[in-house]
N, C-alpha and C positions, 0 to 999 in steps of 0.2 A: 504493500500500500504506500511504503514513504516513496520508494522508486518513482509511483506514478504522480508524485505529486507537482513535478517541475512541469509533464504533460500538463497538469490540468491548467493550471496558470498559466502556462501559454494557450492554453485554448480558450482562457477568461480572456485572457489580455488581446485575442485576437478578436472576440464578440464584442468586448468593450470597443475597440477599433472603428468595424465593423459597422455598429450602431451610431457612433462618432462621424464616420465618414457618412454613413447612410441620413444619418442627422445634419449636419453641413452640407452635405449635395442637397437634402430638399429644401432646409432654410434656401442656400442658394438661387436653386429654379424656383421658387417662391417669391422671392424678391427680384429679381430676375423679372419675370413676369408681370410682375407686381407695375413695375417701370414704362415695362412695353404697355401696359393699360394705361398709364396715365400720361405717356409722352403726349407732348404738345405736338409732335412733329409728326405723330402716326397718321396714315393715309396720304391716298393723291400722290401716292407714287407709281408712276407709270411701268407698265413692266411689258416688254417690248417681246412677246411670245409666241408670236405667230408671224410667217414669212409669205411675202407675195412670191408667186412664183411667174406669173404671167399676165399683162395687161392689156387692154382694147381699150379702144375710145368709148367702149361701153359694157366692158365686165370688168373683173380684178379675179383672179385665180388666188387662192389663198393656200397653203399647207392645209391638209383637214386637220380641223381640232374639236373639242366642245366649243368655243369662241367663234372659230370659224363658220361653222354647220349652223348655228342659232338662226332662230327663224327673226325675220324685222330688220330693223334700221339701226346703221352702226353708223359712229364713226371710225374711221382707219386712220391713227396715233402712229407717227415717226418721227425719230431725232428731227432735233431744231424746233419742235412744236408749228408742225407742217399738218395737215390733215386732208381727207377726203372722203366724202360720206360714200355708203354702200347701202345695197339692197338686198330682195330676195336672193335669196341661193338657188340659179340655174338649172346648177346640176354637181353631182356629189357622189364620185365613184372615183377610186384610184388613189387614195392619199391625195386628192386636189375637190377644192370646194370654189366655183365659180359662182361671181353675186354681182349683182347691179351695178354698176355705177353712178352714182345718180347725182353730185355733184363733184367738182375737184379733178386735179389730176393727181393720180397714183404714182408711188414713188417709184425706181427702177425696179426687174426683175432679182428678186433677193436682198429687197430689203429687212430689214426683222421692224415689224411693226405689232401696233398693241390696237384690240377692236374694242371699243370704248362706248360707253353710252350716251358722252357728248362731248364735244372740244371746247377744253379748257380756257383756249385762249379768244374763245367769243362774247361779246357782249348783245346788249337784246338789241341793238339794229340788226344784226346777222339775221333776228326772226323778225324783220320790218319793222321794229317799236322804234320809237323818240326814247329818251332817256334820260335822265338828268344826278349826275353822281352828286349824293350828298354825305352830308358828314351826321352821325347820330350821335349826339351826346349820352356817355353812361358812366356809371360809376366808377369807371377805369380812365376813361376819357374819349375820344372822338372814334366813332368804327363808321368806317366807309360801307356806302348802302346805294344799288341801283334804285332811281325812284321812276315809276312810269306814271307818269295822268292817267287820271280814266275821270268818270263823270258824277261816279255814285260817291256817299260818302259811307261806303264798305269798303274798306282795303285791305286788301291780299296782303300778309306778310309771310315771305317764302322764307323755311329756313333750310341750309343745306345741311349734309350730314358731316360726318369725321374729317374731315378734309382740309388742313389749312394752307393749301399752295394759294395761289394768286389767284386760280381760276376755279376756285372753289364754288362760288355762287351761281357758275354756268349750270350748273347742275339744276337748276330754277329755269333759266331758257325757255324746254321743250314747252312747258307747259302755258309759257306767256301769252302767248297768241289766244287761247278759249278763255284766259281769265282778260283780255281786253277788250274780245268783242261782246262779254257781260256788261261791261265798263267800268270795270274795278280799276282804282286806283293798284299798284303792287310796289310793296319795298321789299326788296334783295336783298337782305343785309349781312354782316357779318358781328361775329363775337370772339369774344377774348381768346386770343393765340392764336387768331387770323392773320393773314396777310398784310400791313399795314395799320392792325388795330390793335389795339393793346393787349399786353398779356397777363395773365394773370397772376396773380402775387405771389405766388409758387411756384409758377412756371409747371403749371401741370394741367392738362385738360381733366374737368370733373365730371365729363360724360354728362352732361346738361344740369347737375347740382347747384352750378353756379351757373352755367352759360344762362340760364331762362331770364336771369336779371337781365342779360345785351338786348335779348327779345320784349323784356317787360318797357326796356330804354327804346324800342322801337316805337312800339305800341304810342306811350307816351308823346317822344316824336310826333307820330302821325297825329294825334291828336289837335297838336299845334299847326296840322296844316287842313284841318279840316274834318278827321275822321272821327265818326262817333259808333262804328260798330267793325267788326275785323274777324275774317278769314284765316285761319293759320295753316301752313300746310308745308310738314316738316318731311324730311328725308331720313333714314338709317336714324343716327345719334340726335338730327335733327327732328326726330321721332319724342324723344323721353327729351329734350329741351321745351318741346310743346306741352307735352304734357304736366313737368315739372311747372312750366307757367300755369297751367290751369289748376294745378294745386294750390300755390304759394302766393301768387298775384293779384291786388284788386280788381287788372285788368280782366282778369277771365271772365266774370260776369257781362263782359262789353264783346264777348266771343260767339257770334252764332252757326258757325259750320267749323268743322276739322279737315283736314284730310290728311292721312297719313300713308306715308309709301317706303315699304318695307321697314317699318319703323322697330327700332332697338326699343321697344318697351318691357323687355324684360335681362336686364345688363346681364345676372350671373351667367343665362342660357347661352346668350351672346358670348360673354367668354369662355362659356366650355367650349363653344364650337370652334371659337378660334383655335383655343389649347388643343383642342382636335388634330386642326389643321397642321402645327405645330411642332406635333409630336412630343407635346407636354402631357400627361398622363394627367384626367380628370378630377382622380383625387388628390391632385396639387391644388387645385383652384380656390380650394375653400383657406390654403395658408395664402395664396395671392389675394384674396378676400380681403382677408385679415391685414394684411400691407399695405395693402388699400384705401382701407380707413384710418391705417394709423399712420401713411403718410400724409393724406392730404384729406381727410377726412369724408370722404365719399365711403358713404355704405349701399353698396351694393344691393342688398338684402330689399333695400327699401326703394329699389329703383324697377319693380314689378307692378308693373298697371294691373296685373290681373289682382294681384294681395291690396296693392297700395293704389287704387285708381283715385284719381284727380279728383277737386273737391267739385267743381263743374264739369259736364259731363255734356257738350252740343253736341249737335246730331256728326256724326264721324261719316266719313267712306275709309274702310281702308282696306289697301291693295298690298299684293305680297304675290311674290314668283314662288312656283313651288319647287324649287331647283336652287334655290339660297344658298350661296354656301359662306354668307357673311353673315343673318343674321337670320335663326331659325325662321323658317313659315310655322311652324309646330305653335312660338308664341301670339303670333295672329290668331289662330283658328284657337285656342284655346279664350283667347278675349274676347272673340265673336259668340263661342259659344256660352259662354257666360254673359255676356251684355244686357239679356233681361233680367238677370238674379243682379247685374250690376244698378240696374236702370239708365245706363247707357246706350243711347241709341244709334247702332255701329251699322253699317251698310260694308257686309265684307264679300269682295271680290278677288279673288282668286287668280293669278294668270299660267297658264301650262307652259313647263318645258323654259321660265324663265329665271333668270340670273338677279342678283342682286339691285334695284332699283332700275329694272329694266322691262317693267312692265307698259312701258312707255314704246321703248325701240321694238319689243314684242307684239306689239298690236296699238299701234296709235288710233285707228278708227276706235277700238272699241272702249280706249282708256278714254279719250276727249269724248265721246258720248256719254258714259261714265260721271266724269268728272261735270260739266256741261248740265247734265241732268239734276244731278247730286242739288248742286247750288243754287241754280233755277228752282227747287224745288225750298230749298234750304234761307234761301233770301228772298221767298215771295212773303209780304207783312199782308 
């Protein structure tokens, strides 16, 4: 027995290790992650993964991919911040996906380009509007915000999701044109860690915890130029900044339509999927949680519309691809199906076979009938 006793001690001393290391590596990928959640700088980055291989003055040959083969309207994203919009897909045999061309000229054969939902570096004349950039006063200071006239005094305010490059607010665009011939006033604006607008005191995005104040400084704003009832209609992250507003703000009560498009309302799901993606193991997330809150004070927990739904509740459309791979469809159709035990009354549509806030490039006739109906129906006093 005494013999084996130097074995066992080194077999403690190698479990104590062991647990040591195993305990350090997930503190590690915990905070770690923890980081990637709150960076300021996450999103809007272009990733250039898919190759022309052959062009016409009226198709574009693409490598096949999921990106490629997706049914609707893309845009096609190349160095320099060059683009060209695309269409249906031709024909789809052989490792090559040919699609419309439908504005632009395409880059040479072999370029490596990225098929996008909109181009970044367009403002709303690109969709025929007038426009007038103005500056929004908020509790950080000045954020830059597309404003378009219209006639009523309901104003659109779009907000975009994750995204803080320059051209973060194009993501508002597609939709400009049905909300102007309503004659809705629409501001584009931007929030803290944006492009040009101030950042926030941490330097950490809070998943809309804070951002709803930039949105609550719009509101206000428009106020000042006439509006006395308001539209909101968020993207992704700009999903749970909407609705954080209709929790926390006096303005909610001056809100009479929603619309949300593929909107992050329920954050923890959102970052399991990421960690998914990642190849971060799911039961890390609940220590990234915990990081979470006690860097910068954002809980998680409590950023569930379905647990924790807003304290006004206007009539919603919301839209969700069922092909997401950024931000569950799973948490839409669970708030749809709960909406009457909520007394929220949610208009939820659905779109097949579509990506990430792409229910737009997926079927525009039937999103702008959709959308178009929604409000008409939603802003008749």
């Amino acid at each position: 027995m005494i013999r084996n006793r130097p074995r066992r001690r080194t077999a403690l001393i190698a479990v104590v290790v062991t647990v040591l290391l195993l305990g350090g590596a997930t503190f590690g990928i915990g905070w770690y992650y923890s980081g990637e959640i709150l960076s300021a700088s996450a999103g809007g980055t272009v990733s250039y993964d898919d190759k022309v291989l052959e062009s016409t003055a009226k198709t574009v040959t693409l490598a096949a991919s999921d990106a490629a083969t997706r049914p609707g309207e893309f845009t096609l994203l190349w160095e320099g911040g060059r683009h060209a919009e695309i269409g249906a897909v031709v024909k789809n045999a052989g490792g090559r996906a040919e699609r419309t061309l439908l504005s632009g000229t395409p880059p040479p054969d072999g370029t490596d380009v990225a098929v996008a939902n909109w181009a970044p570096a367009n403002d709303p004349t690109t969709v025929g509007l007038d426009f007038e950039d103005v500056q929004v006063p908020t509790e950080l200071g000045a954020a830059p915000a597309w404003y378009v006239p219209g006639r009523r005094d309901t104003w659109v305010i779009e907000v975009h999701g994750r995204n803080h490059t320059p051209g973060a607010r194009a993501e508002g665009l597609r939709v400009m044109p049905v909300l102007h011939r309503l004659g809705l006033p629409i501001l584009d604006i931007t929030y803290r860690n944006d492009h040009n607008a101030p950042a926030s005191p941490d330097g950490y995005s809070h998943l809309g915890e804070s951002e709803w104040r930039d949105l609550e400084a719009a509101m206000k704003f428009a106020t000042t130029k006439g509006a006395r009832r308001f539209v909101l209609i968020g993207w992704s992250m700009g999903g749970m900044v909407v609705t954080q507003l209709l929790t926390n703000s006096r303005f909610a009560d001056d809100v009479v339509a929603v619309v949300l498009d593929a909107p992050a309302i329920d954050m923890h799901a959102a970052v399991n999927l990421q960690a998914t993606k990642r190849d971060i193991p799911t039961f890390l997330t609940p220590l990234a949680d915990l990081f979470t809150d006690w860097r910068a004070g954002v809980d998680l927990g409590q950023m569930k519309a379905l647990d924790h739904p807003p304290r006004v509740k206007p009539p919603t459309l919301l839209l969700h691809g069922d092909e997401d791979t950024t931000v569950p469809v799973q948490s839409s159709r669970a708030l749809a199906a709960a909406a009457d035990r909520l007394g929220w009354p949610i208009q939820y549509e659905e779109f097949p076979g579509t990506e990430h806030t792409g229910e737009w490039n997926a079927d525009q006739d039937r999103y702008e009938r959709l959308l178009t109906t929604f409000l008409t129906e939603s802003l008749r006093e």
